[in-house]
N, C-alpha and C positions, 0 to 999 in steps of 0.2 A: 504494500500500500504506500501511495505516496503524500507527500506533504498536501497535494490542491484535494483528494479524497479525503484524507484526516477533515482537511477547514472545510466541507461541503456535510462531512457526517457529523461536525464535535461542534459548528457553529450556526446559526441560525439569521436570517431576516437578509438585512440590506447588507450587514457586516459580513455575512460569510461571503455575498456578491462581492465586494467591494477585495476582499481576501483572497477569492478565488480569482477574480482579475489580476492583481497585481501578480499573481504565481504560474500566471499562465502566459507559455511566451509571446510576443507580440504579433507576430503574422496569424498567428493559432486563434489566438485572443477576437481580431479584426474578422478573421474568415466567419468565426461563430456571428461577429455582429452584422456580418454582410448577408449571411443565411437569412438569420433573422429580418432583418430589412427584406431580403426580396421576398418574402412571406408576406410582410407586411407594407410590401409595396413604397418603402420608407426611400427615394432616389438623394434625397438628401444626405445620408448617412455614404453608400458610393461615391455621391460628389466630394466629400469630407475628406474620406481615406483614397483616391485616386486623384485628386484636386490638390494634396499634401505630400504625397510619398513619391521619393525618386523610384526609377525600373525596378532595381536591386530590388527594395524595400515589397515595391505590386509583387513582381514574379515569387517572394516568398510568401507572401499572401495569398495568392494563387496556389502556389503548391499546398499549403496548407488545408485551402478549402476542399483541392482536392481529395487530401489523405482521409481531411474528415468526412464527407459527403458521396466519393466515390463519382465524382462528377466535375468534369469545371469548372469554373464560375460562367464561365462563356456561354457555357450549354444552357446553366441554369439560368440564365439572364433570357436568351434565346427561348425557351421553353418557354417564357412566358407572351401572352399577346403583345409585337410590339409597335410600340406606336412611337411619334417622334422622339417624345424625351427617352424611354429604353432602348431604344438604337441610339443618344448620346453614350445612355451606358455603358453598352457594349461596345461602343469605340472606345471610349475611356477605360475598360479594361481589356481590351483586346489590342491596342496599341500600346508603342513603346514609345514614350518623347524621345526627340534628338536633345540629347545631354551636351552635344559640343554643338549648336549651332549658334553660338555665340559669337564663334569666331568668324561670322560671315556679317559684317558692318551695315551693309544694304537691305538684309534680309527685312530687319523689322518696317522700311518703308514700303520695303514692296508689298507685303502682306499684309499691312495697314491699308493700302490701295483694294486689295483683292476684298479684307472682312467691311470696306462701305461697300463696296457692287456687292457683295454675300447681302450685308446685311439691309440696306435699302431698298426701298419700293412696297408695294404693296405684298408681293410675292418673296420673302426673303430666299437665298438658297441654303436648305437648312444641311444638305451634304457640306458646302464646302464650310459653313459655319462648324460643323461637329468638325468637319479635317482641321482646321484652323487651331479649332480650342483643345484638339486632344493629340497634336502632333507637336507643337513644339517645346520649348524649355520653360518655366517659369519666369524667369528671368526674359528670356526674348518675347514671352506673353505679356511683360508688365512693358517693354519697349512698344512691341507693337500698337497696344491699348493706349501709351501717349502720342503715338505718332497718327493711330486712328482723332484721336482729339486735334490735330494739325488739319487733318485730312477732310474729317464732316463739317469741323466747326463746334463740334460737340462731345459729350463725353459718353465714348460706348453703355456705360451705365444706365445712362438715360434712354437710349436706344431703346437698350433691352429691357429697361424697367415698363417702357410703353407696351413694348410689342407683350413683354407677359402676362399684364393682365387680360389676353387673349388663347394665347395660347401658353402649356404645359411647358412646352420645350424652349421657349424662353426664357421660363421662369429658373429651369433648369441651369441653361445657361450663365444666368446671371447668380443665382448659388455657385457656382463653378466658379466664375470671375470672381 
């Protein structure tokens, strides 16, 4: 028997929770809470933990869920009906961000250019918005997002705090951001 069975059998309430979390390693820990979320359909809790965590950090996460669930996460995201914001999900964890694209000086104006035609008009495109927001670095996401403010006139936030109280995958979006 190990130490997280002793604190689940010898303690009780919010404290054994609170105990058994901190004893449980962390990709393990995440996978349990991303389960729970797609049960409960919670997309904010994936945006959290793939919106924060470098490759390294997802892929053990992933491994994880697999050991415990005997399934993907990919599959299990996919298994469900999906509609625009869980196909953000499933690029956000099916993609890998580029960790060096920093070293490319231009990048963030150009793709500043690409998310106002993505994201303007009546019709936004919401493929190249999910490619946009689940491919590249954090760091090149926070460049691009001031250079989008050069580019509209405005600040993507606003953009998308418009466009979400319409639609889901906005709203997503803008959790994400």
């Amino acid at each position: 028997m190990d130490l997280i069975d002793d604190a689940r059998q010898k303690l009780r309430g919010r404290f054994r929770d609170v105990v058994v979390a901190v004893l449980t390693p962390v990709p393990k820990y995440l996978a349990q809470e991303l389960h729970r979320a797609l049960r409960g359909r919670r997309q904010e809790v994936f945006l959290e933990v793939f919106c924060t965590y470098d490759n390294t950090t997802t892929r053990a996460i992933k491994e994880a869920y697999y050991e415990s669930y005997a399934i993907t996460l990919e599959s299990a995201i996919r298994s469900q009906r999906l509609n625009d914001s869980q196909m953000l999900l499933e690029s956000l964890v099916s993609n890998e961000r580029d960790e060096e694209d920093m070293a490319i000086p231009e990048l963030p104006q150009r793709v500043a250019r690409q998310l106002y035609q993505a994201a303007g008009g009546t019709e936004p495109d919401k493929g190249e918005l999910r490619r946009i927001f689940t491919t590249y670095s954090y760091q090149t996401l926070r460049d691009i997002f001031q250079m989008y403010c050069e580019v509209a006139g405005k600040q993507l936030e606003d953009v998308l705090r418009g466009k979400a109280e319409s639609e889901e995958f906005f709203g997503g979006l803008l959790t994400a951001w």
